[in-house]
C-alpha atoms as a printed R data frame, in Angstrom:
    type eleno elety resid chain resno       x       y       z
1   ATOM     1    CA   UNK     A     1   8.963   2.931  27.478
2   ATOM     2    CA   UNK     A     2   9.091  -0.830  28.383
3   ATOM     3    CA   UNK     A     3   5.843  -2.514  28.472
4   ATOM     4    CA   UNK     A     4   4.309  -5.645  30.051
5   ATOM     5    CA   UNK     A     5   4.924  -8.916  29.262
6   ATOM     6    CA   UNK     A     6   2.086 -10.603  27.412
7   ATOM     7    CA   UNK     A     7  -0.071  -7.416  26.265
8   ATOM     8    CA   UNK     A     8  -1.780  -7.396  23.143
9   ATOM     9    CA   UNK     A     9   0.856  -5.454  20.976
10  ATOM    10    CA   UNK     A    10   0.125  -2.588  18.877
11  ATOM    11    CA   UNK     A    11   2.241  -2.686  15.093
12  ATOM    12    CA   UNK     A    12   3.260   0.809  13.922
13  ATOM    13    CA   UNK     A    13   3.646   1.717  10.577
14  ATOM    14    CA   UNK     A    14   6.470   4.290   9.870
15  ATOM    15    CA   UNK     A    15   5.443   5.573   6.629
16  ATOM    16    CA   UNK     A    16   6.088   8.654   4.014
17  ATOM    17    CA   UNK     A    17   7.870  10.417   1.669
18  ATOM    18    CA   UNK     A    18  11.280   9.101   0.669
19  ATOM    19    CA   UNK     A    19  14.410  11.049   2.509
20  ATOM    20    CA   UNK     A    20  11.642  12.261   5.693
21  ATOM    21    CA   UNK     A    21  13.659   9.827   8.182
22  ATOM    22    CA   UNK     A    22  11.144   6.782   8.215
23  ATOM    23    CA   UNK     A    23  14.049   4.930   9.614
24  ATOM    24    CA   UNK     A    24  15.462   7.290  12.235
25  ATOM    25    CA   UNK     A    25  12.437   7.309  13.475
26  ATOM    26    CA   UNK     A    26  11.585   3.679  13.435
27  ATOM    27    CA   UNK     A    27  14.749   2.908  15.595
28  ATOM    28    CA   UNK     A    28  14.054   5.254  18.015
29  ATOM    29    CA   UNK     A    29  10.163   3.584  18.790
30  ATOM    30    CA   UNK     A    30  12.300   0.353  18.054
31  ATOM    31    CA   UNK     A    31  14.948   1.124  20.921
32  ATOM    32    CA   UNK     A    32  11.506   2.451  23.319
33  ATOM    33    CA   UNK     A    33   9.664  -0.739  23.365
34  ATOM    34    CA   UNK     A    34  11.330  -3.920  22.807
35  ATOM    35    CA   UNK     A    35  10.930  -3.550  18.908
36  ATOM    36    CA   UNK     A    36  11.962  -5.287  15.579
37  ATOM    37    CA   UNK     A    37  11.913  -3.148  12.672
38  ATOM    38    CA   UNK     A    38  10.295  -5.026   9.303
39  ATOM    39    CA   UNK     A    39  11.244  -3.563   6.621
40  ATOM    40    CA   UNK     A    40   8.756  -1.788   4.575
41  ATOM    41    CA   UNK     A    41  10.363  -0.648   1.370
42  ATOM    42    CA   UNK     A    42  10.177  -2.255  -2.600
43  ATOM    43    CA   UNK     A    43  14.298  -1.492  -3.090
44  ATOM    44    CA   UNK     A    44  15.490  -2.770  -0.015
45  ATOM    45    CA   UNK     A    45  14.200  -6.199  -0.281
46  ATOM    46    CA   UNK     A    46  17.205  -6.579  -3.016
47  ATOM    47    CA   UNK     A    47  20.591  -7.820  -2.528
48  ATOM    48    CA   UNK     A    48  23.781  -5.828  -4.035
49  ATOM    49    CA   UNK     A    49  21.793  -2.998  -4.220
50  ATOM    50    CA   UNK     A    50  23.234  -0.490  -1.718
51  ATOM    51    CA   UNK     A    51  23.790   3.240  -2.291
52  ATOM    52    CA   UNK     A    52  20.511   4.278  -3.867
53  ATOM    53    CA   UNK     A    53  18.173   2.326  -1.357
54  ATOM    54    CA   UNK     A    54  19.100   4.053   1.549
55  ATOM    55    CA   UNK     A    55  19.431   0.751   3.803
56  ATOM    56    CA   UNK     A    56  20.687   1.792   7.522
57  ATOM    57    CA   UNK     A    57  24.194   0.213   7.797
58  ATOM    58    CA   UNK     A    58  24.107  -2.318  10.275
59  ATOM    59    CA   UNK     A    59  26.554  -0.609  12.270
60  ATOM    60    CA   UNK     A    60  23.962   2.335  12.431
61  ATOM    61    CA   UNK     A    61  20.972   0.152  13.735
62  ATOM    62    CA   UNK     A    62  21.312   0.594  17.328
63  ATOM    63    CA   UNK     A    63  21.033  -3.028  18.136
64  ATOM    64    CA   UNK     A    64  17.502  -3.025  16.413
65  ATOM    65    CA   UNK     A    65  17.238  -6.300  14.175
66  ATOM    66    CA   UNK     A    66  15.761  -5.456  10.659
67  ATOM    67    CA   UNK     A    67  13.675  -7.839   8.469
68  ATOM    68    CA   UNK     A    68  12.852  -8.266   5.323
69  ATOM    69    CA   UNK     A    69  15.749  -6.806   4.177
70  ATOM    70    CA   UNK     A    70  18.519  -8.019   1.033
71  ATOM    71    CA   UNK     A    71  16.504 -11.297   0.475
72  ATOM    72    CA   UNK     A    72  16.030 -11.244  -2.880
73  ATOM    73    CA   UNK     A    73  18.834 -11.173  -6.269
74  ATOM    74    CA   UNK     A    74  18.014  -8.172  -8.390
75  ATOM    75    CA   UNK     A    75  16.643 -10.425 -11.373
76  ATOM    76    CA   UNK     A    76  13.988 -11.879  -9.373
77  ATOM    77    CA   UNK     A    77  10.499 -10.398  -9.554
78  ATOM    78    CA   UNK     A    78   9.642 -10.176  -6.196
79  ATOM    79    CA   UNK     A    79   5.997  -9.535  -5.726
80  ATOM    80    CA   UNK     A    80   3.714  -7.843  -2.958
81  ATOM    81    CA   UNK     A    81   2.172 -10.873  -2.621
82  ATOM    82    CA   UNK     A    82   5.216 -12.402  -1.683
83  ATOM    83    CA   UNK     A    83   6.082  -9.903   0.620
84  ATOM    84    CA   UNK     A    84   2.976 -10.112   2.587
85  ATOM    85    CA   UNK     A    85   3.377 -13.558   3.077
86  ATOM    86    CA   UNK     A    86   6.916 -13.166   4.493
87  ATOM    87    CA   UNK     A    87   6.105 -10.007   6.498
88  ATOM    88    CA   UNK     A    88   3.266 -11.749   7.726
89  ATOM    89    CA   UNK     A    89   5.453 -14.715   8.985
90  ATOM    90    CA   UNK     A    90   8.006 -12.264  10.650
91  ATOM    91    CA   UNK     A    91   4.832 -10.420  12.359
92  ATOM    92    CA   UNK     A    92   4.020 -13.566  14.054
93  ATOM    93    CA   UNK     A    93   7.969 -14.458  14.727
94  ATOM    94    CA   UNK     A    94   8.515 -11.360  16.275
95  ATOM    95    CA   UNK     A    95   5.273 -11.270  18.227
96  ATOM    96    CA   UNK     A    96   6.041 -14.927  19.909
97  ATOM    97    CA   UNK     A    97   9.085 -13.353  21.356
98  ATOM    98    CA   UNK     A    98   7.244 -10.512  23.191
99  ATOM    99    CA   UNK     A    99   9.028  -7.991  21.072
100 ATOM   100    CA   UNK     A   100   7.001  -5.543  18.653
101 ATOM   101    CA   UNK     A   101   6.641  -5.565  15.218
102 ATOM   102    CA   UNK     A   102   7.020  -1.929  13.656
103 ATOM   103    CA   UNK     A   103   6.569  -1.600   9.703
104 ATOM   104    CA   UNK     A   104   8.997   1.138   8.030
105 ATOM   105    CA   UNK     A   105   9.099   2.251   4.845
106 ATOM   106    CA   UNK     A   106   7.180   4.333   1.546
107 ATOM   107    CA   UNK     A   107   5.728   1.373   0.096
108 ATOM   108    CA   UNK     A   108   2.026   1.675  -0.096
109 ATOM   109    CA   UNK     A   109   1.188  -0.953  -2.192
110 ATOM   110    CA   UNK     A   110   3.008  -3.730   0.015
111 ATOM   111    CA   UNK     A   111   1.486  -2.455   3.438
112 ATOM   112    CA   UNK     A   112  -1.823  -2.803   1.230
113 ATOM   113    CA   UNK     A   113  -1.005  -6.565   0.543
114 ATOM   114    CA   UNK     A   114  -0.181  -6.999   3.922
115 ATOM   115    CA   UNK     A   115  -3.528  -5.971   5.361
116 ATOM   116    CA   UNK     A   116  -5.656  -6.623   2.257
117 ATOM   117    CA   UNK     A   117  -4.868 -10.073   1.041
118 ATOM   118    CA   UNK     A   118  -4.401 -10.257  -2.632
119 ATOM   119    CA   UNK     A   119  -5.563 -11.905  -5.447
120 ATOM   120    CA   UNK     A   120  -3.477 -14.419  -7.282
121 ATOM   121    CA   UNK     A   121  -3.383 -14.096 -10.809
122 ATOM   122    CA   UNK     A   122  -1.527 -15.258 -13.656
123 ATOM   123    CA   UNK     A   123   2.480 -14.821 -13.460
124 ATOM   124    CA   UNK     A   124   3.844 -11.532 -13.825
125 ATOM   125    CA   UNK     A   125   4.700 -11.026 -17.569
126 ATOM   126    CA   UNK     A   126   7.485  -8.137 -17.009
127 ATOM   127    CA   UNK     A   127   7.738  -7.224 -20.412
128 ATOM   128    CA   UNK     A   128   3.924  -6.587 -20.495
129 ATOM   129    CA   UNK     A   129   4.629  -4.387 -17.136
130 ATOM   130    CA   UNK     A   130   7.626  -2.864 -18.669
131 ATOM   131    CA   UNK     A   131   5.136  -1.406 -21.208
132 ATOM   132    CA   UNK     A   132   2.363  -0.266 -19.029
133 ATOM   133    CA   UNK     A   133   4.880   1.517 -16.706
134 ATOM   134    CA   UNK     A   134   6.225   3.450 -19.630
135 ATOM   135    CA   UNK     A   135   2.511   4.218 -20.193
136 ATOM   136    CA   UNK     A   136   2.227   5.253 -16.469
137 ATOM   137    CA   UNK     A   137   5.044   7.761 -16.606
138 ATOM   138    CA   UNK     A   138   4.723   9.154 -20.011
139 ATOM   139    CA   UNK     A   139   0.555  10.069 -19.506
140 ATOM   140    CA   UNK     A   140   0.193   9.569 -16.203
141 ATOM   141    CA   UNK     A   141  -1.692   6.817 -13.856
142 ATOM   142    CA   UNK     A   142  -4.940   8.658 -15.023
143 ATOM   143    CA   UNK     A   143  -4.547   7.088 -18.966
144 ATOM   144    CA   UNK     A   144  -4.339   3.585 -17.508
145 ATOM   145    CA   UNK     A   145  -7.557   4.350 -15.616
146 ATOM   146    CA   UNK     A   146  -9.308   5.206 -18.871
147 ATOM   147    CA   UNK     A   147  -7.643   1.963 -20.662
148 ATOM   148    CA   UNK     A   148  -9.016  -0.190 -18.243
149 ATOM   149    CA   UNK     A   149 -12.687   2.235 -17.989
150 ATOM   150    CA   UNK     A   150 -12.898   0.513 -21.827
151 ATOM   151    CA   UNK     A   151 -11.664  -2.963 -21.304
152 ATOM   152    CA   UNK     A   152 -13.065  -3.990 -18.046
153 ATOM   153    CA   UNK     A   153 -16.106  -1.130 -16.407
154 ATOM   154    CA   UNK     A   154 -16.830  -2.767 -13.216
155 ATOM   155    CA   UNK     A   155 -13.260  -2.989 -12.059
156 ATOM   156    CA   UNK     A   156 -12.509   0.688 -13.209
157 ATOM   157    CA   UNK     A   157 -15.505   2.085 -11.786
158 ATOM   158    CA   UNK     A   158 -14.017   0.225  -7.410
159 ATOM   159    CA   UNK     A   159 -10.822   1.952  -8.148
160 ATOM   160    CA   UNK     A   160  -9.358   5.926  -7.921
161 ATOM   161    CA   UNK     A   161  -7.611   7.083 -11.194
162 ATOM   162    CA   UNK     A   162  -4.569   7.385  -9.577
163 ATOM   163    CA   UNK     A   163  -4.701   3.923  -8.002
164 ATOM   164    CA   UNK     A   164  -2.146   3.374 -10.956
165 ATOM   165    CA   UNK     A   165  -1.072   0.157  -8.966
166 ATOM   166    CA   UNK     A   166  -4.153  -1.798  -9.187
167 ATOM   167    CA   UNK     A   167  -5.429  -0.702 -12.226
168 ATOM   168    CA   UNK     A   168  -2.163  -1.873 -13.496
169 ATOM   169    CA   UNK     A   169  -3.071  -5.544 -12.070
170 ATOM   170    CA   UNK     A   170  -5.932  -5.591 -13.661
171 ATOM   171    CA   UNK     A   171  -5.082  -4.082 -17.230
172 ATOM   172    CA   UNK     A   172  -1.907  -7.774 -16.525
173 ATOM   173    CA   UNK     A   173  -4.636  -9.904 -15.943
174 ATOM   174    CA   UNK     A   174  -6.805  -9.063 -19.178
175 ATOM   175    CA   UNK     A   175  -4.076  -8.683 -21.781
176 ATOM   176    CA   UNK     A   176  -2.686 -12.287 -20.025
177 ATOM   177    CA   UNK     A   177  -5.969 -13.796 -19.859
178 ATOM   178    CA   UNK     A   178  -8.352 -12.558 -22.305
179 ATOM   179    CA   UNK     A   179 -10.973 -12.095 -19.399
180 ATOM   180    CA   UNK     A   180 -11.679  -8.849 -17.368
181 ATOM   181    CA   UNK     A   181 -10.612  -9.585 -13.767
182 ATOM   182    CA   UNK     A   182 -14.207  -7.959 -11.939
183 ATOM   183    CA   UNK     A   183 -15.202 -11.534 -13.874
184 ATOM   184    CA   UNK     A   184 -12.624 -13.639 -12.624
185 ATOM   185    CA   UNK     A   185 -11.619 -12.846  -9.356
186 ATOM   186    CA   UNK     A   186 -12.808 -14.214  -5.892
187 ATOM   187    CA   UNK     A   187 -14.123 -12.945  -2.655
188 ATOM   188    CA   UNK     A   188 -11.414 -11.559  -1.376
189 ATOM   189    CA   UNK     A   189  -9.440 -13.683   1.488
190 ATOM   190    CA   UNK     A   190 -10.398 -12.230   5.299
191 ATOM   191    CA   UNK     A   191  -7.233  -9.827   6.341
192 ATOM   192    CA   UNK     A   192  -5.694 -11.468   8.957
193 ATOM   193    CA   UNK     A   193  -6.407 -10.963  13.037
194 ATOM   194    CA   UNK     A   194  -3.147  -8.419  13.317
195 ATOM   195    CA   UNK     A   195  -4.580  -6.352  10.563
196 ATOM   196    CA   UNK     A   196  -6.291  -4.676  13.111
197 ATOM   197    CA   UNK     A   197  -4.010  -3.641  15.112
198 ATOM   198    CA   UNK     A   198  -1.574  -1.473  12.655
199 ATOM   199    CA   UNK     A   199  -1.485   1.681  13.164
200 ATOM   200    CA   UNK     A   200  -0.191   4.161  10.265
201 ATOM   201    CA   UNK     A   201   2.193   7.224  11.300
202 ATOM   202    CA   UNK     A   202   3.022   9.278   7.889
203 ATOM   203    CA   UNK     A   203   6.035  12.162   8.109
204 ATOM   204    CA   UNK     A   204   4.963  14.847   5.878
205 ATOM   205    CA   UNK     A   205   8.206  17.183   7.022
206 ATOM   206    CA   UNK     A   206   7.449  20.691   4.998
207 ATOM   207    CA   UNK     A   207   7.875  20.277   1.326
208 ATOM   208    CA   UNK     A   208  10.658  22.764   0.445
209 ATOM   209    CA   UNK     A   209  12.918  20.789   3.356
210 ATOM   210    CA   UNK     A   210  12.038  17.961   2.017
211 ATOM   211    CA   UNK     A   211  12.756  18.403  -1.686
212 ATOM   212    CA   UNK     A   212  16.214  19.827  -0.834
213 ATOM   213    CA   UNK     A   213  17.494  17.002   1.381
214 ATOM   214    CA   UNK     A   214  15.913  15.317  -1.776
215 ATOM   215    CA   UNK     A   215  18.174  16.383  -3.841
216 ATOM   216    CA   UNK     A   216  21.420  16.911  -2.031
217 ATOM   217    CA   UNK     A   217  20.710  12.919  -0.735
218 ATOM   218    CA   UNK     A   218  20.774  12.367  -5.076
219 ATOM   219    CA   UNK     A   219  24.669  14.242  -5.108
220 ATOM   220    CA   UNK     A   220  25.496  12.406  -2.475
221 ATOM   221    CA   UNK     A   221  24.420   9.039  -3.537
222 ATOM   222    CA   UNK     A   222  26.082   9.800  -7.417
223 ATOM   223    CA   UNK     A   223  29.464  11.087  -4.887
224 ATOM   224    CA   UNK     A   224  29.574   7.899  -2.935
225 ATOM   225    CA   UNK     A   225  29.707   5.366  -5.719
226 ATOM   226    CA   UNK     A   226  26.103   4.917  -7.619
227 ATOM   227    CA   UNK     A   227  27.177   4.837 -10.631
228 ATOM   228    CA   UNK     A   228  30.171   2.337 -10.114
229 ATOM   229    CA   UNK     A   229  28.119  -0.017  -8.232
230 ATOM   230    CA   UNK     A   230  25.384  -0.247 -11.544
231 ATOM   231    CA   UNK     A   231  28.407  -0.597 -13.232
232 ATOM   232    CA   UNK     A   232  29.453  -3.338 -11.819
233 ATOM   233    CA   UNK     A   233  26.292  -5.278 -11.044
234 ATOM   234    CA   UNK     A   234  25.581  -5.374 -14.902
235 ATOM   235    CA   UNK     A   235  29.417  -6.445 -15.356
236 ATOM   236    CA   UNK     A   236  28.292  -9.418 -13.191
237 ATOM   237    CA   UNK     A   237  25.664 -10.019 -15.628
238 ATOM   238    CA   UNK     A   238  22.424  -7.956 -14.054
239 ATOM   239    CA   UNK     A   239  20.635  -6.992 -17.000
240 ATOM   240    CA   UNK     A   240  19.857  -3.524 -17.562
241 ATOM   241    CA   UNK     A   241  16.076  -4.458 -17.391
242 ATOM   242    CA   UNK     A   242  15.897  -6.210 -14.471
243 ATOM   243    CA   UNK     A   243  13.205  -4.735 -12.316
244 ATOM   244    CA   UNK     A   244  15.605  -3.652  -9.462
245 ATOM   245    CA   UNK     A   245  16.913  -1.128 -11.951
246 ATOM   246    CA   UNK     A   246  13.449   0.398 -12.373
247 ATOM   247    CA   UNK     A   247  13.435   2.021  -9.020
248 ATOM   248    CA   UNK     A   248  13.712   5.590  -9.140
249 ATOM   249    CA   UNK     A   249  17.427   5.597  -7.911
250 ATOM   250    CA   UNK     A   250  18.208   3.584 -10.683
251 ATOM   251    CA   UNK     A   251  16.633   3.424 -13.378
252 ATOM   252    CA   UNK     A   252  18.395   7.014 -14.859
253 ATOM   253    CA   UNK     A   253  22.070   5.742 -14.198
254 ATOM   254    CA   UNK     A   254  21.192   2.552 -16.413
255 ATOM   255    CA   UNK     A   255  19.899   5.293 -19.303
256 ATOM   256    CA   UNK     A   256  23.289   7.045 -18.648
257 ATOM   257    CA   UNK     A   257  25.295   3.688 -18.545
258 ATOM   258    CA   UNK     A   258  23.602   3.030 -21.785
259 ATOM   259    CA   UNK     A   259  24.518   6.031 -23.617
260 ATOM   260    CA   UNK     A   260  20.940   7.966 -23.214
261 ATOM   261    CA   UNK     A   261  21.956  10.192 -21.093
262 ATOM   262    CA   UNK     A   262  25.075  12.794 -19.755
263 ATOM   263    CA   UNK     A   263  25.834  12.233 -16.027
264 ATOM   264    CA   UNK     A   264  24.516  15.423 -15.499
265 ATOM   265    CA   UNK     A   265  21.292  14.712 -16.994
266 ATOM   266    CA   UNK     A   266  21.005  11.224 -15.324
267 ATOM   267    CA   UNK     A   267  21.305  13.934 -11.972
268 ATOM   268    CA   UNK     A   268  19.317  16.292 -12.600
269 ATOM   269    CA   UNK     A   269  16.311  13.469 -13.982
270 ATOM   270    CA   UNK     A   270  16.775  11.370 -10.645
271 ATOM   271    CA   UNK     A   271  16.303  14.203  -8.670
272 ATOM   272    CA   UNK     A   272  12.956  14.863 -10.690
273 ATOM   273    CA   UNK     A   273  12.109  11.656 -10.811
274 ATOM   274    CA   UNK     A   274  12.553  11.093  -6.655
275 ATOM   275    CA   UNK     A   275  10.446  14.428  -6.019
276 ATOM   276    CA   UNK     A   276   7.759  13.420  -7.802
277 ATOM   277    CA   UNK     A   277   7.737  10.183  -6.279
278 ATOM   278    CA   UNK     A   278   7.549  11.748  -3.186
279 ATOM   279    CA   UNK     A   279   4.733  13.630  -4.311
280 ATOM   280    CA   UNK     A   280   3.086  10.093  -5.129
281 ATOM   281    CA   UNK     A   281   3.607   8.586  -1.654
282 ATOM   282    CA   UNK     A   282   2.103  11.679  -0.052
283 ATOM   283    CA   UNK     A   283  -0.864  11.242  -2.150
284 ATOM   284    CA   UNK     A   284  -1.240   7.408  -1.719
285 ATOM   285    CA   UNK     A   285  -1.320   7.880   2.075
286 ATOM   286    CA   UNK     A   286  -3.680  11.163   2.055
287 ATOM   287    CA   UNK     A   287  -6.045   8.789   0.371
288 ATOM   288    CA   UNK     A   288  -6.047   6.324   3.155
289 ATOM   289    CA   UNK     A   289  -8.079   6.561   6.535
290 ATOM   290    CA   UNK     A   290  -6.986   6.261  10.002
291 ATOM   291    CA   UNK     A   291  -3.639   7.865   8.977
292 ATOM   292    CA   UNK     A   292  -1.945   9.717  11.709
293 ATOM   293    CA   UNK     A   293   0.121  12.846  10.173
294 ATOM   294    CA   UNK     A   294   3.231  14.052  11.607
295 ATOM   295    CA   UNK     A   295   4.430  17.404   9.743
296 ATOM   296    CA   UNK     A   296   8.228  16.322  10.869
297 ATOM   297    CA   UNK     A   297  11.178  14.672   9.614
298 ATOM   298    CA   UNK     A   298  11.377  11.218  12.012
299 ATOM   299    CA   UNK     A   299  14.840  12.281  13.086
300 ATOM   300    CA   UNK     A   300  13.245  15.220  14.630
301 ATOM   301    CA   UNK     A   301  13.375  14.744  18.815
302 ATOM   302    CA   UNK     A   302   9.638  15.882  18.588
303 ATOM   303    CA   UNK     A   303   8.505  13.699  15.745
304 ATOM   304    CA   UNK     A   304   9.190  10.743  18.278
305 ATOM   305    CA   UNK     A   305   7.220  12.375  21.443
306 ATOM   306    CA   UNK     A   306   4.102  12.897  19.245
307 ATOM   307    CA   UNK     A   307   4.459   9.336  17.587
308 ATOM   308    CA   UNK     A   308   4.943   7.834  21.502
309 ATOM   309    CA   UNK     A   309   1.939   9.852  22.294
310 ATOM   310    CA   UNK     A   310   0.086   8.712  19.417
311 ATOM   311    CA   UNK     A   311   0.808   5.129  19.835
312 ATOM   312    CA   UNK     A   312   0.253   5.171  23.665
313 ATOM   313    CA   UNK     A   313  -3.495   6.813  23.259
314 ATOM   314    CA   UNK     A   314  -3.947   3.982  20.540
315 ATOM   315    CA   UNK     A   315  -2.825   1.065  23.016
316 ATOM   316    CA   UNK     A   316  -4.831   2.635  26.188
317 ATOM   317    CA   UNK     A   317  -7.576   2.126  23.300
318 ATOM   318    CA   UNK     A   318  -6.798  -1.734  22.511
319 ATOM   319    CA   UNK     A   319  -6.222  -2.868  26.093
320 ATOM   320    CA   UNK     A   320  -9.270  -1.243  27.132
């Protein structure tokens, strides 16, 4: 449905579980109401990476320009700082144009940045990350919780145990700095004046459906050229650390590429690997308030009636 020049615009959020058609639907609220989609995910802000991100083609986007999207070389560390900063730019850009700005994608943390401004701390060391990661997925996010419960109490005590994210930032800053961040850091900045107007949609599509399009999209992806194309990024000189290659879709085909692993086993562990992540982003977004739930895959006809719905109840709210 068109709306009215010069109304105060709401800005969906198209959020969930990886594979539960954030992007089908997203086009289809896109195509409704005069709307640019901003991309949303922590993969598909990466150039040359293609097969494993699950970027729409642009022959597939309906005429819906996409932001955000292949701006970055996989060797750069691009941060969720720097992605609210650019997302916050193409928010306004969009907005001056009278079109609507709809989020869409899994990535909690960078929707977080977005409308909770961050603070700046040292330089990421990635090395230092490398190692806490490992930490995260050997013993869980709840270990690096109880790290950080010894090193720095008054940070550990504002955040969850499975806020693995930002206990993560912290546990950075006092192995970089010697000082516990609850010392060091600021007042947080004001969100900005859009902040208020996002409004968070999450697919939760039932979890058996889910898990199996989850793992037929991993055959497909290993079918249609994943391993050749991490083949031939590191042939172009990508190293097999960079953090693009940490994403779930990844990171096992480097292991295999290396010698760690049988194809079958790289497989089998992405498919692990992507369902649990799934479980993760589920979780993350459960946590937060305000959230409205839609038990559909986005490509579903009814999973866009019940978003419209949604969205138009919010906006009778805003206007009024």
């Amino acid at each position: 449905m068109k709306r009215e020049k010069n109304k105060t615009r709401l800005i969906p959020a198209i959020v969930g579980p990886t594979a539960s058609g954030k992007s089908e639907l997203g086009i289809r609220l896109a195509l409704a109401a005069d709307g640019e989609i901003i991309n949303l995910d922590s993969v598909q802000v990466y150039r040359r990476l293609y097969v494993a991100t699950a970027k729409v083609p642009p022959d597939e986007r309906r005429g819906v320009p996409h932001h955000l999207i292949d701006m970055v070389e996989p060797t750069e560390n691009f941060t969720a700082g720097e992605y609210a900063r650019l997302a916050s730019r193409a928010i306004r850009d969009i907005e001056s144009r009278d079109h609507q700005a709809i989020l869409v994608g899994g990535s909690g943390f960078y929707l977080r940045a977005l409308v909770e401004p961050l603070f700046e701390g040292p330089r990421t060391d990635l090395k230092l990350r490398e190692r806490l990661a490992r930490l995260r997925n050997r013993h869980g996010p709840e270990h690096l919780h109880r790290m950080l419960s010894r090193l720095d109490p008054q940070a550990s005590a504002t955040l969850s145990p499975r806020d693995w994210s930002r206990t993560m930032r912290a546990l950075e800053f006092y192995f970089q700095t010697g000082r516990p961040i609850s010392e060091a850091q600021p007042a947080r900045p004001a969100p900005p004046r859009f902040a208020a107007r996002i409004r968070v949609i999450a697919l939760n599509p039932p979890r058996d459906l889910l898990y199996d399009r989850i793992n037929k999209r991993a055959e497909e992806m290993f079918a249609s050229g994943l391993v050749e194309e991490v083949q031939s990024l590191i042939a172009s000189g990508i190293p097999p650390a960079a953090k693009a290659f940490q994403a779930h879709g990844y990171r096992r085909v480097v292991e295999y590429l290396q010698g760690l692993r049988t194809r079958e086993d790289a497989l089998d562990q992405m498919k692990l690997d992507t369902r649990h992540y799934a479980k993760r982003q589920l979780s993350w977004w459960r946590a937060r308030a305000g959230v409205k739930w839609i038990d559909r895959f986005g490509g579903e006809p009814e999973a866009f009636l019940e978003a419209s719905r949604y969205l138009a109840s919010c906006e009778g709210e805003l206007q009024g």
